[in-house]
Phi, psi and omega in degrees: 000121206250026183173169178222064156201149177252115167222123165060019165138345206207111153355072197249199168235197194293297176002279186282292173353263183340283205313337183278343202286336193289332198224036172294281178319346161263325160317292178293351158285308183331293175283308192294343214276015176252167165308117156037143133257133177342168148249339160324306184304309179305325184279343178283344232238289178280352140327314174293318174285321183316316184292320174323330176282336181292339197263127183295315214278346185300156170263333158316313191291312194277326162333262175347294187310309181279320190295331194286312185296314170324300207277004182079027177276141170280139187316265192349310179284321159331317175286344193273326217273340194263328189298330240249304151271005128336273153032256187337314189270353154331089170016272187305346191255124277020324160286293195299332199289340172268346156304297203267351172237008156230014169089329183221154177271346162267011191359322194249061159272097180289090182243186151295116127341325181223137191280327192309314197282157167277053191234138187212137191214166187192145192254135210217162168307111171342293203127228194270131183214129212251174169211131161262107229266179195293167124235031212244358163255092205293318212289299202329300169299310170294324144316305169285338197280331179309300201305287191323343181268303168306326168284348152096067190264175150278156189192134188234142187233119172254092216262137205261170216273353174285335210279157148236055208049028156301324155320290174278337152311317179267354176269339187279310191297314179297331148322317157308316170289349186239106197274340153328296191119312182325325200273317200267350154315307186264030152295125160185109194244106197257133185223102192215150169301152178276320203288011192248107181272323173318292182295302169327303142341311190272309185278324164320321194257007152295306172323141145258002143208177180220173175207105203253143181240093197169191182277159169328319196281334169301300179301349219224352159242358159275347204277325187282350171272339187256141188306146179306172183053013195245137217281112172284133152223133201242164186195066168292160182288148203227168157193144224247125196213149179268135181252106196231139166308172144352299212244351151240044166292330193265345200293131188261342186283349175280318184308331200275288212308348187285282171338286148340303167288331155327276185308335218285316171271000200061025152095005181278027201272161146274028175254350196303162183250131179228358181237155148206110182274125129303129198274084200192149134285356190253123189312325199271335165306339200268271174319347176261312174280009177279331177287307180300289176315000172314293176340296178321289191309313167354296195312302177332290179321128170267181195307317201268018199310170201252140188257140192313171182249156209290306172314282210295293210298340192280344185262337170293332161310286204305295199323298176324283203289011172258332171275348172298296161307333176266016187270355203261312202280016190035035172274324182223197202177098184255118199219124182246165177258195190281298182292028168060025189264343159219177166201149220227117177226118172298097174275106177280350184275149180244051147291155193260141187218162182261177175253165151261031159074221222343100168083049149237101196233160171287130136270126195217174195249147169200104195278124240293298162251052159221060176269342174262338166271016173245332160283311184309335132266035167249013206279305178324341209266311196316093189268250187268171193249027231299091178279135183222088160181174208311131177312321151325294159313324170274013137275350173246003154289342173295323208287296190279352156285323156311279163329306167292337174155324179318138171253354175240136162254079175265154152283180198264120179119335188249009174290341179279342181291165163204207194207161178287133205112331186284125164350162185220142154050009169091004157220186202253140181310311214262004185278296202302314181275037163221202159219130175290117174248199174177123157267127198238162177212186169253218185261353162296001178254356209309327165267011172270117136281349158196123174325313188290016172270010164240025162271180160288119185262082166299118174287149158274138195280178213254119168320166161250095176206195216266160175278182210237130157278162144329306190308337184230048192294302213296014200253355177273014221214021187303328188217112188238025180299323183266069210232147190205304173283143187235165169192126151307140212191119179097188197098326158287012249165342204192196192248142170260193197189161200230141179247122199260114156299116186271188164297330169285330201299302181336265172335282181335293175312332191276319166286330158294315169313303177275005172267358189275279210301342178281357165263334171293342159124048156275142219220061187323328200277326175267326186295147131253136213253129142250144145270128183233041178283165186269176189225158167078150182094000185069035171259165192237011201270316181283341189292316219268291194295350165296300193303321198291327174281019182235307168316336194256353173076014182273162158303160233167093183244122177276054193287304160100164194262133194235091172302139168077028200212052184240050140252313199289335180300308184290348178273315221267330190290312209290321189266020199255316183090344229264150209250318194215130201250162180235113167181210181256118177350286166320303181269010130288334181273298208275021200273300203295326166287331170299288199258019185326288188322274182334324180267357189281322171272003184279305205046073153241327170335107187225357178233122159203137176239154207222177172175155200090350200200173174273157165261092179307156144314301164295349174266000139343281171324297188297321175289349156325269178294321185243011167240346197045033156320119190284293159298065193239093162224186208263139194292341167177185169205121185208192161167158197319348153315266219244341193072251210232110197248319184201189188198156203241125163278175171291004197246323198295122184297142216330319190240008192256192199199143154265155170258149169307066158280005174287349172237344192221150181245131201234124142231157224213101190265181191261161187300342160227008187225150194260062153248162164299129160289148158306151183305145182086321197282143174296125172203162165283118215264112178262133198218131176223115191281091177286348184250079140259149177243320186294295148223220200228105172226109199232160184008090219249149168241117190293337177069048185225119161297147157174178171227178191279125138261191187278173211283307194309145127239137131019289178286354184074343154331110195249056220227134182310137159255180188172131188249130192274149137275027188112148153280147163299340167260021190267023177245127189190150200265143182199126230352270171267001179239182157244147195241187199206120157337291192289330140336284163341297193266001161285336175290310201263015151292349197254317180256030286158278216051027165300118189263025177250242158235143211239139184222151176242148154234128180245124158211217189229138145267114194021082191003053199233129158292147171239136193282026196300127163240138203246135134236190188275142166280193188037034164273345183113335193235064201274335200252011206245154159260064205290354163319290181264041156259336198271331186270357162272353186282316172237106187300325177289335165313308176303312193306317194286320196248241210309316163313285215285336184060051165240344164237161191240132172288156191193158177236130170263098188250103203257174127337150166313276186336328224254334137346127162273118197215149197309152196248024148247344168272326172082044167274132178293167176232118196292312208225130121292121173226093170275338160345152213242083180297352192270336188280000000 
């Protein structure tokens, strides 16, 4: 360490420091004026430290751990404080805290709240935000620089004159983690005296907020530094007491956890308990339970606590010999121990008072109802609650402690404890370091769900690991502890297997869905939707598409796909009113063929959006030309894997797709080496789901062909494109060359115009291979020689069965119904392969 400040990445010394400090405010226009950073960055970045921190043996880990020891920390508090922040810094404890107090893991997403409204909100950075850290909290400043860092601030850390850069040590590490660059762009950890007016000054009147950790004269004289409009937000000292009925002065599991909570900080936590009221008026009850809990607290105390420092024994003095005197007025009552390691002092006023803490706490009367007139003018101060009573009891002493002021309800033994996410002082940290914005339009944004897609769209780049085949998904599926949903996934492609989901993964995905299909032209205020995706079986397609019309507030008739009954489905769209169905290619088309008459005469039908399956062109047309169908684009393109991968805008050509980047990272490898193909090149589509919770899915290869377009569309959008080519397994070896499925239905689109459905079987005939293409009959094409159309159309067939004779070709002209198709998605199965592999 070449200097004792950090700045942005780098070491400096007071010098250079004092002079960057003159040009803060242009440094932090410089970083807001780039794009947004992510709070994934921050959580990937502190997962990777949180483990570092589990290893003792790490040099970052001992590094601290001595810094900590520099500063006079008692070991135990050393341990808590490095276990404490692991803890914190954990993927999921960073998550959920950005959930639950900004709602999303994208927070500064300018999107709709409602799909319905012309309304776009966003939670976006204060801008430059200083914190002025504790010293009486070692943790503390690397915490709040965390939130600030997850709310996406620029963030100056003035670190108090005690620290001994443990503070920017673990912010340098965490910096370290994130090979972006980003966390430590928005970094800056400054070690300067408060009594140094000069610098304090100079980083005040730069901040657009500030976050002072101290006392009223601390707060309060930073309040006095900063340019008008500029946010103070204090986290002044609280203070915090415990309340027991009746029925638990005798309870010993209460007492010890009481004890506990004395002890566990020397009481410097503001959640420690320095009071404990009793709910009684009678003095003697006050005293008889300061003898019984000595005993407790005795217990407590660890071997090693740590001893005041001469200021803390003189105000621990002072308090002692004043209740001492007032004990002759039979007003208190002090009872110590020989080694002078706690003290328990009996008060009959039940005003609240502090204590001076380490181990020194008030016993007092306080009868219920008068909890609001003793407390409630003490409501600035009033933090946590250690309640100990009867269930009956505990919602409505809760009420009137809530109410007098208190902002914590704990049990007695859990006050120090808290959970991710939980309020700080009655309000969420990461609100008070952001700003609520809001952008309003009209209806010319009406298929935009979030404005920054006509910004420059950055992907987050793809962890480093090896990519994953389909062939090895269960090897993504090592830890399913969040794992809450399940939904079937494969059987055309593969054996099937079940993908596991959090609830949240769910939601998340689902909200994506529906801003995909609201760019495809769905329309909420207007459509009425039948859904015919099929349902059951742990398949996910009517499920995924019920919640995505429930995210968009649409109309909704949930029919779900009903094979072999599509008159009654077409009478139920007609008496129905309904204009636009939701389902699978196959089972829409044969919808329009089976019950064509009913629908040719309602002609109402003007949308349809699909998924799973490809859409021909030509049946594009035909539902076109004889239904007057407006619409046929794909509702999204995901799939039970991986979820919601990309959407089709109204400018998009047929195969092309924008990608989900708020959920997804897409690279498109060459067809046999795990390299990036050029923009144009045929490559495999590999996908990394950054928010999945449910497992882990990082560079997954989905078994999907495409290449890069150009980025511009038309729709203005600035969000990656990318055109699908197919499954990789719609490419398949047949006798000595390979044909690729989809060839097969452009040829017969091409001499046809056939819109029906085309399936291949490979199997073996006098131990000769056989070629079957299956289409649909009563297509037209019954008077064609379609063999020998198909084998002059496709030059590689001809070469394998006729030039070479190694396979014998064949045309099947089948019944709709007589298709093979999966039997929980009802998705057709493109390639039947009955060969005989073993030999």
């Amino acid at each position: 360490m070449n200097g004792v400040h950090y700045w942005q990445g780098t070491w400096v010394g007071r010098d250079e420091a004092r002079a960057r400090l003159d040009d803060l405010d242009a440094v932090a226009e410089q970083v807001l004026a780039a794009a947004p950073m992510s709070p994934l960055v921050v959580m990937r970045a502190g997962d990777k430290l949180a483990a570092v921190l589990r290893n003792p043996d790490d040099e970052v880990t001992v590094r601290a751990r001595g810094l900590l020891a520099e500063q006079g920390v008692p070991e135990p508090e050393i341990d808590r404080a490095v276990l404490g922040l692991g803890a914190a810094l954990r993927r999921e404890s960073l998550e959920r805290k950005v959930v639950r107090e900004l709602g999303g893991t994208d927070p500064a997403r300018l999107a709709r709240p409602r799909l319905k409204d012309d309304v776009f909100e966003a939670w976006v950075p204060v801008g430059l935000l200083a914190h002025v850290v504790p010293g009486n909290a070692p943790t503390a400043g690397v915490l709040s620089a965390v939130e600030g860092l997850l709310a996406g601030n620029v963030n100056v850390l003035k670190t108090s004159g005690g620290d001994t850069a443990f503070t920017a040590h673990v912010l340098a590490a965490l910096a370290a983690c994130d090979p972006s660059g980003e966390i430590a762009r928005r970094l800056v950890v400054l070690h300067f005296s408060s009594g140094d007016t000069d610098w304090l000054e100079t980083l005040c009147a730069a901040v657009d907020a500030v976050a002072v950790w101290g006392g009223e004269e601390a707060v309060a004289g930073v309040a006095a530094l900063v340019r008008p409009g500029c946010r103070v937000v204090d986290w002044g000292p609280k203070l915090s007491f415990a309340y027991l009925t009746e029925d638990y002065w005798d309870d010993e599991q209460v007492l010890r956890g009481l004890a506990h909570d004395v002890c566990a900080m020397n009481q410097q936590a503001c959640s420690s308990p320095q009071v404990v009221y009793l709910d009684t008026a009678d003095a003697g009850h006050v005293h008889a339970f300061a003898r019984r809990f000595a005993s407790f607290l005795d217990e407590a105390i660890p071997d090693d606590v740590a001893s005041p420092d001469d200021q803390e024994w003189a105000e621990i003095t002072n308090t002692v010999l004043v209740a001492e005197h007032e004990e002759l007025l039979g007003l208190t009552a002090v009872h110590t121990d020989e080694e002078r390691r706690r003290r328990i002092i009996v008060d009959t006023r039940p005003a609240l008072r502090a204590s001076p803490l380490h181990r020194t706490v008030w016993i007092k009367p306080l009868p219920r109802r008068e909890i609001l007139s003793v407390l409630r003018p003490m409501r600035r101060y009033l933090q946590t609650v250690g309640l100990g009573a009867q269930r009956q009891d505990v919602a409505a002493l809760s009420r009137t402690m809530l109410a007098a002021g208190a902002q914590r309800i704990s049990l007695p033994g859990g006050m120090l404890g808290s959970y991710d996410g939980e309020p700080h002082d009655g309000t969420y940290a990461l609100q008070r370091y952001s700003r609520r914005v809001d952008v309003q339009l009209d209806a010319a944004f009406r298929s935009y769900a979030c404005l920054d897609e006509l910004t420059e769209t950055v992907q987050l780049p793809p962890p480093q690991r090896e990519i994953t085949s389909k062939s090895e998904f269960a090897t993504l599926q090592s830890d399913l502890s969040r794992a809450e949903v399940f939904f079937r996934t494969g059987g055309t492609t593969g054996a099937p297997k079940l993908s596991a989901f959090s609830w949240a993964d769910y939601h998340e995905h689902m909200r994506y869905g529906a801003e995909g299909l609201l760019a495809a032209g769905f329309d909420p205020s207007t459509d009425r939707t039948m859904n015919l995706f099929f349902g059951g079986q742990l398949y996910g397609g009517f499920a995924s598409f019920f919640s995505v019309l429930d995210k968009l507030e649409a109309v909704q008739y949930p029919m779900a796909g009903q094979q072999n009954r599509y008159d009654m489905v077409a009478q139920s769209i007609v008496d129905n009113r309904v204009d636009t169905l939701l389902g699978m290619p196959t089972y829409l088309v044969r919808l329009f063929v089976e019950a064509g008459e009913t629908l040719w005469s309602y002609g109402g039908v003007r949308k349809i959006f699909f998924g799973g399956e490809h859409f021909g062109e030509a049946q594009r047309r035909w539902l076109a030309e004889e239904f007057g169908v407006e619409v046929v684009r794909s509702a999204a393109y995901g799939s039970v894997d991986s979820g919601p991968m990309g959407y089709q805008c109204g400018e998009a050509p047929m195969r092309v797709h924008h990608l989900f980047t708020g959920v997804q990272t897409l690279e498109i490898v060459h067809p046999e080496h795990d390299i990036p193909v050029e923009r144009g090149e045929v490559g495999r589509l590999v996908f990394t789901a950054h928010t999945r919770r449910g497992q882990r899915l990082e560079r997954y290869e989905i078994g999907d062909l495409g290449r890069w377009t150009d980025p511009a569309c038309p729709c203005g959008r600035r969000t990656p494109r990318f055109e699908l080519l197919g499954r990789s397994g719609d490419v398949f070896r047949s006798g000595a060359h390979f044909l690729n499925y989809r060839r097969f239905g452009l040829v017969a689109d091409e001499l046809y115009g056939y819109a029906g459905q085309v399936q291949i079987v490979l199997d073996e005939q006098n131990d000769r291979e056989r070629l079957t293409i299956r289409l649909e009959r009563d297509r037209g094409l019954e008077n064609h020689d379609v063999l020998a159309d198909f084998l002059q159309r496709y030059p590689e067939l001809w070469i394998t069965a006729e030039r070479d004779r190694m396979v014998t070709a064949d045309v099947e002209l089948c019944a709709p119904g007589e298709f093979v198709r999966t039997e929980t998605s009802g998705k057709l199965v493109t390639v039947l392969d009955h060969r005989d592999r073993s030999r």
